[in-house]
N, C-alpha and C positions, 0 to 999 in steps of 0.2 A: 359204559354208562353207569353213571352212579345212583342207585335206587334205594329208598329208606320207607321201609312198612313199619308200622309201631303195630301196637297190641297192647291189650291188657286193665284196656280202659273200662270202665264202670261206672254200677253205684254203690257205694260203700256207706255206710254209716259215721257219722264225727266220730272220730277218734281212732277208728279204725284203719287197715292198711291196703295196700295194691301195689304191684309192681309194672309195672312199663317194659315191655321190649319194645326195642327197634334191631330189626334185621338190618343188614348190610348186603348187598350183593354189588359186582361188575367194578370194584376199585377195592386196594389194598388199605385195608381198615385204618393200620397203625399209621399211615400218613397222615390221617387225620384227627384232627378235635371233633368231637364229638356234644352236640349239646342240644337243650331240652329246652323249648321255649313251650310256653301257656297262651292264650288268649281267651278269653271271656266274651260275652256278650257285651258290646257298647265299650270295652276295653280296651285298649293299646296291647303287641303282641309286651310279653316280658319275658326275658329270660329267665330262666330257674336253675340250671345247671351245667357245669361245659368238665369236660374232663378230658386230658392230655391225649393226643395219641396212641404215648407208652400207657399212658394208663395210671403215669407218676404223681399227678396232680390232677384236684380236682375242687370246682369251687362253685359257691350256691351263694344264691340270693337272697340278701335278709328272713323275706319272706318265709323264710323254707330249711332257712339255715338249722342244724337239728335233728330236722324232723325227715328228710329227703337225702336218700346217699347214691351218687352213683357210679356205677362198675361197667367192665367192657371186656369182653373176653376177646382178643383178637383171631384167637386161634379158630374160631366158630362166627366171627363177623356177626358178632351180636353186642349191645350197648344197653344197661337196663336203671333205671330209675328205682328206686325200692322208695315208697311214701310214707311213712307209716304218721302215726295220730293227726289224721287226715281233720283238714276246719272247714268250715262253712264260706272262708276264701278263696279253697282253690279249688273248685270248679271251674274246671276251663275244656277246651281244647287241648290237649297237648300233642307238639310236634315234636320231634328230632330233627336235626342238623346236621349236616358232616360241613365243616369249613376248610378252603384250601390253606392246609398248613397245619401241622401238631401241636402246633400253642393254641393258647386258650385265649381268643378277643373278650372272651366275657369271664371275668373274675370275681360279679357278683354284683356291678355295679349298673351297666348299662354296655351293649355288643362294642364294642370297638367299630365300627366303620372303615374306618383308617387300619388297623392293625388286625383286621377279619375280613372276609368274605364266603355268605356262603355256597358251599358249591353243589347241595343237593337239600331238599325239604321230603322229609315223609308226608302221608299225607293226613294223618293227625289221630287222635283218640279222644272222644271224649271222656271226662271224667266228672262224678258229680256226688255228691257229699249231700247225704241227709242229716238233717239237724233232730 
């Protein structure tokens, strides 16, 4: 069974940093993409980062692009967001994803549908940015 716990959510001051774990357990990490969606209140969910299986590529959303990097250690089935000069827009939710298959549906622009699915949701972290 494939299960996904985040951590590490808060509240941070603008400009400031936070990092993000999602745990892995019950499936072999490296099969999978791995990726970070957000939602907000009254928002649509949005993607913000997906990174390969291997770990070889990885790619972020306008929004974030910059400021947001993310890593994945297989060997410990951990996947971590690093945020740093955090704004007053990304206050959301944030999930992890494990999708079936090592490529990455979301490249920064909107999930693939077609060319993703996913096969496990964490169950989220807020995060939330004082001005």
């Amino acid at each position: 069974q494939v299960q996904l716990v985040e951590s590490g959510g808060g509240l941070v001051q603008a400009g400031g940093s936070l990092r993000l774990s999602c745990a892995a357990s019950g499936f072999r990490l490296d099969w999978y993409a791995i990726l970070w969606f957000r939602q907000a209140p009254g928002k649509e969910r949005e993607g913000v980062s997906c990174i390969t299986g291997s770990g070889d590529s990885a790619y972020y959303g306008d929004s974030v692009k910059g400021r947001f990097a993310i890593s994945r250690d297989n060997a410990n089935n951990m996947v971590y967001l690093q945020m740093n000069n955090l704004k007053p827009e990304d206050p959301a939710v944030y999930y992890c994803a494990a999708d079936w298959g090592a490529n990455c549906p979301f490249r920064g622009g909107t999930y693939d549908n077609v060319a993703g699915k996913i096969a496990s949701w964490g169950q989220g972290t807020q995060v939330t940015v004082s001005s």
